[in-house]
Structures are given as C-alpha cells and as structure tokens.
C-alpha positions in Angstrom: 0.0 0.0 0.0 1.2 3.5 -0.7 2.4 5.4 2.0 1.8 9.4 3.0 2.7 11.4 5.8 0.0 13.9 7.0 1.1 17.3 8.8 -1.5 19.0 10.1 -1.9 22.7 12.2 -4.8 22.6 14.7 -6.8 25.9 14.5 -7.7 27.6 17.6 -10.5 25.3 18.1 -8.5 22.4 17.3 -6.4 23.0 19.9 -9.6 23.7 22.2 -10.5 20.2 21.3 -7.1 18.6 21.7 -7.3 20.3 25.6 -10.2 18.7 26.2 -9.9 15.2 25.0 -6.3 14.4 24.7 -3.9 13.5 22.7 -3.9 10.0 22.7 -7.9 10.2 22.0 -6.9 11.9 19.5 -4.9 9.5 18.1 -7.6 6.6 18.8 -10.0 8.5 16.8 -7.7 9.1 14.0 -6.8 5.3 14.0 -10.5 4.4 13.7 -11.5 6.9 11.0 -8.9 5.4 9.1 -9.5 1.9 9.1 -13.0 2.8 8.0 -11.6 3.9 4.7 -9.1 1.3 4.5 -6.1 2.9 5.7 -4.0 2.1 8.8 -2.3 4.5 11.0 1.4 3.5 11.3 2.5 6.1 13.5 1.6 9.0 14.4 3.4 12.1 16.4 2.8 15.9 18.1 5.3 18.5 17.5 6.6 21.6 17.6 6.8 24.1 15.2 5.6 24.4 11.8 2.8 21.4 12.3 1.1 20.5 15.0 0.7 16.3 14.0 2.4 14.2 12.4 1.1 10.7 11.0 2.3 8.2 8.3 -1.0 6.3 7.0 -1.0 3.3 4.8 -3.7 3.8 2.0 -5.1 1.7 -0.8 -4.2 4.6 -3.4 -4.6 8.2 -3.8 -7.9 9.2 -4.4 -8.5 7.4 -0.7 -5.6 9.7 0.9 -7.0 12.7 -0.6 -10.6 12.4 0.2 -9.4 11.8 4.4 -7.6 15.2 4.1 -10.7 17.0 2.5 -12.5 15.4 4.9 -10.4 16.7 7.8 -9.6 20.5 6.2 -13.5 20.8 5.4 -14.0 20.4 9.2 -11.6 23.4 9.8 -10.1 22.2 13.2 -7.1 21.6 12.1 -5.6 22.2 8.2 -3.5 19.1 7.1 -1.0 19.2 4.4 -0.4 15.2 2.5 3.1 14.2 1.2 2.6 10.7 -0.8 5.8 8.6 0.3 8.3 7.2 -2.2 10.3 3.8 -1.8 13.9 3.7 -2.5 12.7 0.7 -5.0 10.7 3.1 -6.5 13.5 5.6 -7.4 15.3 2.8 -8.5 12.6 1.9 -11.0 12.4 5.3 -12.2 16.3 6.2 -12.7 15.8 3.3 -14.9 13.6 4.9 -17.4 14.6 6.9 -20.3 12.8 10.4 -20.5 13.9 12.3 -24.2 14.3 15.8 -22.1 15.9 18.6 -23.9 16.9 21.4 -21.6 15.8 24.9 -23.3 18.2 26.7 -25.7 20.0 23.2 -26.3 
C-alpha cells in the first residue's frame, strides 16, 4: 500500500478540542477513521513548530488519501498538508527509465 505522511496545524478550536480530549484520543480516533476507509495509522506524532501532527497512514491509493484530508480541512479544526511517500525501490525503478528531455536553448 502506498504510504503518506499527513502534517496537520490545529486551528484555535482544534487546539480547544485537543485540551479537552487528549492526545492520545486523538490518536484513537484518527486510527478508527482510518480503518474505515481502508487505511492504517502506522504512527503518528505531536510537535513543535511548523505542524502540530504528524502521521504516516498506509492507504489503498490516492484518491483514498485525498478524500481523508478534504474530509479533515473541510472540518476546519485543524488544516493538514499530505506528502505521498516514495520507496527507495521506487526511485530505482524510475532512474531506470529513459525520459527524451531537452533542456531549453539546447
């Protein structure tokens, strides 16, 4: 299954929410969401900084991954941003492919 980590920034009443329930709720709820869609949480993280969360999902394929973070922004609690994961195998595969690219001006 492809992979993609999730960063997400809470919004004021994200974080609201977050006080009151907790973080590993949180995380528990995020887990179950998830596996209704098909996905599994692999891990997931808190931080600080740029993004509040951090969580690498498994997912079936794209359209999946993308429709759990419109699902999440819509709410407005928190706004997540979704990087789709590459395997090393997978570069491999591709420095093995011919691509007829001419640079401009050359």
């Amino acid at each position: 299954m492809p992979k993609y980590l999730y960063q997400g920034s809470y919004t004021a009443e994200g974080v609201k929410g977050l006080l009151k329930e907790g973080g590993t709720s949180r995380k528990d709820t995020i887990s179950k969401l998830l596996k209704t869609m098909g996905m599994e949480l692999e891990t997931m993280y808190f931080g600080f900084g740029t993004h509040d969360i951090y969580a690498i999902v498994d997912a079936p394929d794209h359209a999946t991954a993308i429709a759990a973070s419109l699902v999440v922004n819509a709410a407005g609690a928190v706004a997540i941003n979704t990087t789709v994961l590459i395997e090393p195998s997978e570069i491999d595969a591709a420095t093995k492919i011919t691509v007829p690219y001419r640079p401009p001006g050359q």
